[in-house]
C-alpha positions in Angstrom: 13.5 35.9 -33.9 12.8 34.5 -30.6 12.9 30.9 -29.9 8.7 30.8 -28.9 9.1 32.0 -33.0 11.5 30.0 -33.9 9.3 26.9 -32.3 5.7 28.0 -33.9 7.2 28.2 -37.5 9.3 24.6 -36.8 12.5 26.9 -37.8 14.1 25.5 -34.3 16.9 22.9 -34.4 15.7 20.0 -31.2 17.9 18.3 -30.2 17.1 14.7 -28.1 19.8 12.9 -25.7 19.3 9.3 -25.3 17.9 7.4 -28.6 16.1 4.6 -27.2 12.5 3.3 -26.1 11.8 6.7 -25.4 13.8 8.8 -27.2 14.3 7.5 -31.0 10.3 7.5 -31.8 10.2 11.3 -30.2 13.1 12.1 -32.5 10.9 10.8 -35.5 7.9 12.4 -34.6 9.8 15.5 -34.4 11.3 15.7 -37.4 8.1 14.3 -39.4 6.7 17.7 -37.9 8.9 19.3 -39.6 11.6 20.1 -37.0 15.3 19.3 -37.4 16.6 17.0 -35.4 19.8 15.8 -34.2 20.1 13.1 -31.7 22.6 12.1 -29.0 23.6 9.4 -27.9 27.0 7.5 -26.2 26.8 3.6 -27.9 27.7 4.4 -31.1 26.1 1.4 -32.8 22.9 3.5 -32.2 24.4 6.9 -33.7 25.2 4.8 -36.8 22.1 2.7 -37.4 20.1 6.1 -37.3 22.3 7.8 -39.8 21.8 4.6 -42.3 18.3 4.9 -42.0 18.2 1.4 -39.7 15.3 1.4 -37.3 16.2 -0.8 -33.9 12.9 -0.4 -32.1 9.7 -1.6 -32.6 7.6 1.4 -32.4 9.2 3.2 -35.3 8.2 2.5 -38.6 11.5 1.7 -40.9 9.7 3.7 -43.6 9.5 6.6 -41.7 13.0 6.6 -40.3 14.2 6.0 -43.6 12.8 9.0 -45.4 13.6 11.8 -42.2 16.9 10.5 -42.7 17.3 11.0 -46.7 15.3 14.1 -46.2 17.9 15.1 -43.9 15.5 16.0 -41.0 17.0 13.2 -38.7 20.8 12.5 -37.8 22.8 11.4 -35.3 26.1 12.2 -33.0 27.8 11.0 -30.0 29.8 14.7 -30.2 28.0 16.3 -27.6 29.9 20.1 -28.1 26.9 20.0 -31.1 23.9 20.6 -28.3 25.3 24.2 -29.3 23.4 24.3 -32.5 20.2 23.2 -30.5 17.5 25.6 -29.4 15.4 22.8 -27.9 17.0 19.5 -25.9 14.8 16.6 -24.7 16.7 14.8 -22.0 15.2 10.8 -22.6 17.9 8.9 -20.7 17.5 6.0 -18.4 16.8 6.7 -14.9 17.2 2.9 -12.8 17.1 2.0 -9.5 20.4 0.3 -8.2 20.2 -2.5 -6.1 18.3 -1.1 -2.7 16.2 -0.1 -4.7 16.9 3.8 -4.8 16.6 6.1 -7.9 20.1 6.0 -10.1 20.2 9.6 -11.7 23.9 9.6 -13.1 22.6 9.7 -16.8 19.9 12.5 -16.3 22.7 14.5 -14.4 25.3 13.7 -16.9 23.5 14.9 -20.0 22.4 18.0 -18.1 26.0 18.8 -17.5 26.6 18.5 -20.8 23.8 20.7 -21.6 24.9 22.8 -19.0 28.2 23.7 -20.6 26.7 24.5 -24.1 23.9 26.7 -22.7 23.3 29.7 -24.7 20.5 32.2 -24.1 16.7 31.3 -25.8 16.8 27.5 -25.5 14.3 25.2 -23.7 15.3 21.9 -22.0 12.4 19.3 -20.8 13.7 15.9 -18.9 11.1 13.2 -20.2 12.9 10.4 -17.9 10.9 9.6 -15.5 11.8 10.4 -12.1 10.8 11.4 -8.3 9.2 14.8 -8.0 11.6 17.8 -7.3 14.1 16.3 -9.9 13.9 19.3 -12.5 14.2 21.5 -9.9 16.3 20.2 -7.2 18.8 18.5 -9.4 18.7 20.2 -12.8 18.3 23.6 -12.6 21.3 24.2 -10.2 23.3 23.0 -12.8 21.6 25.2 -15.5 21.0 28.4 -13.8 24.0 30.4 -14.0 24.4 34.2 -12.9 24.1 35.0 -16.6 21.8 32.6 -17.4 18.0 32.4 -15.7 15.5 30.1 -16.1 12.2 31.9 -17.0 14.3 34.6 -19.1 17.5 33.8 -20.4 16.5 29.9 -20.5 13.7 27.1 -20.1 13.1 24.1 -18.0 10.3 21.7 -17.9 9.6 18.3 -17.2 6.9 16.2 -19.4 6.7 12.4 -18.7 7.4 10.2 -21.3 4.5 7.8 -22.0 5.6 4.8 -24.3 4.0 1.8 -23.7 5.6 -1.1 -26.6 3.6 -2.7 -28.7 0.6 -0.9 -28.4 -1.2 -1.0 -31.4 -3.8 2.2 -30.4 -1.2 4.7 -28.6 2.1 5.4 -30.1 4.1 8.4 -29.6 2.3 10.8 -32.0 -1.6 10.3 -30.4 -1.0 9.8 -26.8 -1.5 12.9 -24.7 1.2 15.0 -23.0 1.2 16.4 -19.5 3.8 19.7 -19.1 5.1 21.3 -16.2 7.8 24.4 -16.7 9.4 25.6 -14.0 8.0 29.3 -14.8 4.6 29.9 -16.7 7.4 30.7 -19.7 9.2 27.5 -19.4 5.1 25.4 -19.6 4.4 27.8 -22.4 7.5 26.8 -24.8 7.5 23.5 -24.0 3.5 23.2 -24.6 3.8 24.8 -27.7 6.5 22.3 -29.0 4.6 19.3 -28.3 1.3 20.7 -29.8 3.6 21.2 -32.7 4.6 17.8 -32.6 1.6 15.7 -31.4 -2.0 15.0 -32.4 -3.1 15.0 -28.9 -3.9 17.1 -26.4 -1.1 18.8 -23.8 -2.1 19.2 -20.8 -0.2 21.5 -18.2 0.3 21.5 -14.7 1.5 24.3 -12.1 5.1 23.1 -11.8 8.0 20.2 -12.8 6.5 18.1 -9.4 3.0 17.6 -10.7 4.3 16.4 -13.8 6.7 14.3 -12.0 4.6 13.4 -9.5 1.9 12.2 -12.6 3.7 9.7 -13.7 4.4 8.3 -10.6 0.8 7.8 -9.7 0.3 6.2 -13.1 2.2 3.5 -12.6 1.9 3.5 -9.0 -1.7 2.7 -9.5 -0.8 -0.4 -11.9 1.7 -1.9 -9.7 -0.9 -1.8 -6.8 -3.5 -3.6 -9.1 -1.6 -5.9 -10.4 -0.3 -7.1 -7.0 -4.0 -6.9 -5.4 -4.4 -9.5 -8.5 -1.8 -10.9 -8.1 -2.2 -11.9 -3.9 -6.5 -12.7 -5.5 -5.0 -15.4 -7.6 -3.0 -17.3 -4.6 -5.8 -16.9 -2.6 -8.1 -17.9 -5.2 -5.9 -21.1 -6.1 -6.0 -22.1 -2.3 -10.1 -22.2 -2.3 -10.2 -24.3 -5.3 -11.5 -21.2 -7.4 -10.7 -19.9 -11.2 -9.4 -16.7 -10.7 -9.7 -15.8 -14.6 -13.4 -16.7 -14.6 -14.1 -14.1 -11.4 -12.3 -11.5 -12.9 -14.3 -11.9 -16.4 -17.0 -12.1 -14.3 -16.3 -8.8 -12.2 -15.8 -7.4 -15.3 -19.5 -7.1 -16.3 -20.0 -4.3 -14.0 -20.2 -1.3 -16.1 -19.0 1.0 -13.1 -16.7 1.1 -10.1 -14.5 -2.0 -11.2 -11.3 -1.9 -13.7 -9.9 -5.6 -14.6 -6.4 -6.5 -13.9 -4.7 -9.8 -14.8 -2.6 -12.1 -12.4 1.2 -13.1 -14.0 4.5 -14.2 -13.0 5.6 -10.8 -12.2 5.6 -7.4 -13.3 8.2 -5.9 -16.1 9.1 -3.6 -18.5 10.6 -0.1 -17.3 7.5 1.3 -15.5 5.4 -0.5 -13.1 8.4 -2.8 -11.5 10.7 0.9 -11.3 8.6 4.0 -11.3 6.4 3.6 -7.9 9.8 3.5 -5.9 11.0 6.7 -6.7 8.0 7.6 -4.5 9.1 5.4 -1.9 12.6 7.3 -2.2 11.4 10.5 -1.7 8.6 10.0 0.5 11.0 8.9 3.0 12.9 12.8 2.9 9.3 13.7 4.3 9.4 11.1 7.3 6.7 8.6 5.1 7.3 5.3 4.2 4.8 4.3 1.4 4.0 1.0 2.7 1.0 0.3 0.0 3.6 0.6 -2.9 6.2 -1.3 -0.8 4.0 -4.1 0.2 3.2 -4.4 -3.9 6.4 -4.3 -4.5 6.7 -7.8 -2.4 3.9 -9.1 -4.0 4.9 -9.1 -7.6 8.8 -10.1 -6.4 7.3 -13.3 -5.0 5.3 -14.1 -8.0 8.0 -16.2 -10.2 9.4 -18.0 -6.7 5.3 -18.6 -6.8 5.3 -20.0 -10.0 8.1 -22.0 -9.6 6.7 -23.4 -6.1 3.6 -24.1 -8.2 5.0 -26.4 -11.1 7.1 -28.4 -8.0 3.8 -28.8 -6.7 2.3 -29.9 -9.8 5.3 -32.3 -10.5 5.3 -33.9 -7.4 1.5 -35.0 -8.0 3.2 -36.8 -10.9 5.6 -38.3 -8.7 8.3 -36.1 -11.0 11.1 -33.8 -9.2 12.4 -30.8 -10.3 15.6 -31.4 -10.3 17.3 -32.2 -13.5 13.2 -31.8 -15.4 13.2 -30.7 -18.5 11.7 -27.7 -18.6 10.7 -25.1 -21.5 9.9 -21.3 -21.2 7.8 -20.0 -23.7 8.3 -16.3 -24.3 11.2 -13.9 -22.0 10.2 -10.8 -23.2 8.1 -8.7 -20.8 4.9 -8.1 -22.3 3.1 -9.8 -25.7 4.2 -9.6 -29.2 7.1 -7.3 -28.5 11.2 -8.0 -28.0 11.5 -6.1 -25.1 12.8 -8.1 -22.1 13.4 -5.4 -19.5 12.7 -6.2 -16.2 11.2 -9.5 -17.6 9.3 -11.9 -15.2 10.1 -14.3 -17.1 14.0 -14.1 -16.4 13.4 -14.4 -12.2 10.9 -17.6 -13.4 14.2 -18.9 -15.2 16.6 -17.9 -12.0 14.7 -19.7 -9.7 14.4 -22.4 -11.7 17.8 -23.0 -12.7 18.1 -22.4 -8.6 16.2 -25.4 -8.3 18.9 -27.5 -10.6 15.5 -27.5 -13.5 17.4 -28.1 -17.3 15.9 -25.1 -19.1 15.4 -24.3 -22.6 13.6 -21.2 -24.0 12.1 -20.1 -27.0 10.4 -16.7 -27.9 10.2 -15.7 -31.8 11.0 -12.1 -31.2 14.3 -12.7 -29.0 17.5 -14.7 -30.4 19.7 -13.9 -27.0 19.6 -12.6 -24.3 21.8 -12.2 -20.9 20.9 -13.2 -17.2 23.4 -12.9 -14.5 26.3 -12.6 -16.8 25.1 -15.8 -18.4 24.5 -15.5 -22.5 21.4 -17.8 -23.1 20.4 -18.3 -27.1 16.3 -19.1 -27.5 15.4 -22.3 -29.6 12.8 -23.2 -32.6 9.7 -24.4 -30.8 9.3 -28.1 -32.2 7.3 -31.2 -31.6 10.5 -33.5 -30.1 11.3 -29.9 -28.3 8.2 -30.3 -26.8 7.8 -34.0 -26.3 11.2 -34.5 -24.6 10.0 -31.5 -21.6 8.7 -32.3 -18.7 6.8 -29.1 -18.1 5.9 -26.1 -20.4 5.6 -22.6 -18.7 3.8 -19.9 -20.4 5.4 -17.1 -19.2 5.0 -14.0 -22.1 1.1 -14.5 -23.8 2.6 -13.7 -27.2 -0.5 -13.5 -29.7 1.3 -14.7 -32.4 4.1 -16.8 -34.2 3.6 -19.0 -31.1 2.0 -22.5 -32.3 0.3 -23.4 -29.1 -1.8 -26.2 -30.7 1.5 -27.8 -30.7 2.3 -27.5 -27.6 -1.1 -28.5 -26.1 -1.2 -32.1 -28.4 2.7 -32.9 -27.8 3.2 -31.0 -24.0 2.9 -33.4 -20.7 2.4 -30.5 -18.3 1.3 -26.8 -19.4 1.2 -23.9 -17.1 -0.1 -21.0 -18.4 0.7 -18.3 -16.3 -1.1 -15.8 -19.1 -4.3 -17.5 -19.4 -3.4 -17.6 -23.4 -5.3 -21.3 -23.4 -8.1 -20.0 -22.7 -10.4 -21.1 -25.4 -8.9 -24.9 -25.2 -8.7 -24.9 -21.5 -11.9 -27.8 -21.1 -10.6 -30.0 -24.2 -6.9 -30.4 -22.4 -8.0 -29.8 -19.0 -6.1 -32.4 -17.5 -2.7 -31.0 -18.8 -3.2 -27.4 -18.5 -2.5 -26.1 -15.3 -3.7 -22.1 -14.5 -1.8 -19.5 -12.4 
């Protein structure tokens, strides 16, 4: 039996290196398909929390993990010699930028050495990490191909971008659609036919690895422009006197040739603050310097030194300094409602603050700790005297829930909500709630 067979009839062992964001809810999708699944990864707290059934990220239901586990269709390993018994690896490692800002690839080219020395004849790879187009290619496949061993015939490479966005209630996983590119028509075939196994969406292939590669970059490239074009809208708009939130609802009546985007104190999570500058990497091979991605780049960097410069502003009208203020950060994680602090505005709004000699305390109901700088901070129970006794509130994460914000609008002196969360008792406390 081949392994396009062994695939279609779900008789073919996967295996998936790097059980995070990424890579744990494409391991359970996997083996709910039917697949077996064994997963890799080198923190061994992970390894063991998947064999005892224990879920650790958000998108996974417990349930689920729990049953694929009994049912033996999901385990764990940090024994690497066991990508032997796979017929199918999915690379899902983390791929950051160091700090110039250039693409960090030792994990992708770690685990493909890895893969490389257990390489056996009818087996498909696909790198889901996302990365600068030419990757597959130009990094993985020399360490692949071997004079026994070629891609196409012996072996399969593709690339297909993950697309996890956390949180999101709609688009998980399972139901968001897939974009393949092999590096032969053979390689795009297997891989397509895994994930069509796998998803209840549509997979849609593209000529090569690059255009898949290059897909995901534009993606996100796209939001990070927006978001800073929004982003330099709401200085501007806050120097003419005008409600930035209002215009935007307002632009947002057209029915055609306009897409909303927010303002905020930055940009997180792994995407939109990382992807767009493995562009900027690799343009630069081809004698280009991105400069619209760059420039965005600078854009949402300044935003929490903005917001900062904003609450001094607002303090001083109050004849109140900075310095040694009491001041509370409500929510650190990244985006609403989740626990996920990578890349978190929120932690530059506390750096420059704490820059600024501010005394800050911070509470968000889905983090207990978390670390900045090599500094261990622990989050606090939002109460009435923890309100009372701060100087300013900053709304940094617009959690939708477990946040009491009627408390902190009748006990807060100074609000700023940087998320626009108070939007529906903005007139009745006007004269404390201050808009980014």
């Amino acid at each position: 039996m081949n392994l396009l067979e062994k695939i279609s009839n779900k008789t073919a062992k996967i295996g998936v290196i790097g059980l995070g964001y990424v890579g744990l809810p494409l391991a359970v999708e996997k083996a709910k398909a039917g697949y077996e699944v064994l997963g890799f990864d080198i923190q061994e707290d992970k390894v063991e929390k998947v064999n005892d059934g224990i879920n650790y990220i958000g998108d996974v239901v417990n349930e689920e993990l729990e049953e694929i586990v009994k049912n033996k269709k999901l385990s764990a390993t940090s024994d690497y010699d066991r990508i032997k018994e796979c017929d199918a690896v999915m690379i899902c490692v983390p791929t950051p930028l160091d700090k110039f800002k250039q693409p960090d690839l030792t994990y992708v080219e770690m685990s493909t050495k890895e893969v490389s020395k257990r390489l056996h004849k009818e087996m498909l790879i696909v790198l889901e990490s996302t990365t600068y187009p030419g990757t597959t290619e130009e990094v993985m496949l020399p360490l692949l191909e071997k004079d026994d061993l070629k891609v196409g015939i012996d072996f399969y490479l593709a690339f297909s971008p993950e697309r996890v966005d956390p949180g999101n209630i709609s688009y998980k996983t399972k139901n968001t659609p897939k974009v393949v590119g092999g590096v032969t028509s053979k390689c795009t075939e297997h891989a397509k036919v895994l994930y069509e196994n796998v998803l209840d969406a549509n997979v849609f292939t593209v000529s090569s690895p690059k255009e898949a590669e290059m897909s995901k970059i534009l993606e996100n490239s796209f939001r990070i422009v927006n978001i800073a074009f929004i982003n330099e809208m709401a200085i501007v708009a806050k120097k003419m006197g005008i409600n930035i939130w209002e215009v935007i609802d307002a632009a947002a009546t057209k029915p055609f040739g306009f897409m909303p985007f927010y303002p905020g104190p930055g940009v997180g999570g792994h995407c939109i603050p990382i992807d767009p500058f493995y562009l900027t990497y690799k343009a630069r091979a081809y004698d280009y310097h991105t400069r619209l991605i760059e420039l965005a780049g600078e854009i949402n960097d300044f935003m929490p030194e903005y917001v900062v410069e904003r609450l001094m502003d607002e303090m001083n009208k109050q004849k109140k300094c900075l310095n040694g203020a009491k001041v509370l950060i409500v929510g650190v994680a990244y985006k609403n409602d989740i626990d996920d602090l990578r890349e978190s505005p929120a932690l530059k709004v506390i750096e420059n603050l704490e820059n600024k000699y501010a005394d800050i305390k911070v509470t968000d109901p889905y983090i207990d700790t978390f670390m900045l700088k090599g500094k261990e901070y622990k989050t606090v129970k939002l109460t009435k005297e923890l309100i009372e006794t701060s100087d300013a509130v900053i709304i940094t994460t617009g959690h939708k829930h477990n946040v009491d914000y009627d408390l902190i609008l009748q006990n807060s002196k100074i609000i700023f909500d940087t998320k626009n969360v108070l939007k529906d008792k903005r007139e009745k406390y006007s004269e404390k709630i201050i808009l980014l």
